[in-house]
N, C-alpha and C positions, 0 to 999 in steps of 0.2 A: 843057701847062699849060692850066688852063679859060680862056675866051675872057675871063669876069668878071675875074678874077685879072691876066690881061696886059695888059687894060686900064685896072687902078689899078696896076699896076706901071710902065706909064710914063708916072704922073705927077710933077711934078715930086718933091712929097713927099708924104707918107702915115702914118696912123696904121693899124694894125692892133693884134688883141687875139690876141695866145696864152695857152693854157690848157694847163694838165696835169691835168685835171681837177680841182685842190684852190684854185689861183691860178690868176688873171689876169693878163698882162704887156701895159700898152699900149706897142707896140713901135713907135719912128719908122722910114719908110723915109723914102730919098732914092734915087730911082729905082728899083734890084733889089738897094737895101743896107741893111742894118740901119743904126739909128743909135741916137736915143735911148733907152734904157733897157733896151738888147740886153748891153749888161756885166752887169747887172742877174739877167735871164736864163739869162746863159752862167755866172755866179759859182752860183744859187740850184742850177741843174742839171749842175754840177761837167764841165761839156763842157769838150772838150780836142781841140786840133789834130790833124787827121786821124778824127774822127766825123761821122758824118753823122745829120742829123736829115732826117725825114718828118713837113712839113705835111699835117696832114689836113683842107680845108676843110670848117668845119660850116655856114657862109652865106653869101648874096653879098654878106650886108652886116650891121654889130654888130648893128645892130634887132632880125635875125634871130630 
């Protein structure tokens, strides 16, 4: 995992921004877990137990 990345991953909590390139999801972490607005997410993009998803970082930070 990028050095950026591990480093806001363990804070305590965290916003980040996923895209599928059409939407924006601001997704809350609380350490290396989803939280708010990951139901949101996992309902829009019909994911289901046992898939696996690939982060692809675009910056080290939303400004980017």
């Amino acid at each position: 995992m990028p050095e950026f990345a591990n480093l806001r991953l363990n804070e305590e909590s965290t916003t980040i921004t996923l895209t599928n390139g059409h939407k924006y999801y601001r997704v809350g972490m609380t350490g290396r877990c989803f939280d708010q607005n990951w139901n949101r997410f996992v309902i829009d993009h019909d994911l289901k137990n046992g898939q696996i998803l690939l982060f692809i970082p675009q910056s080290k930070t939303a400004k980017e």
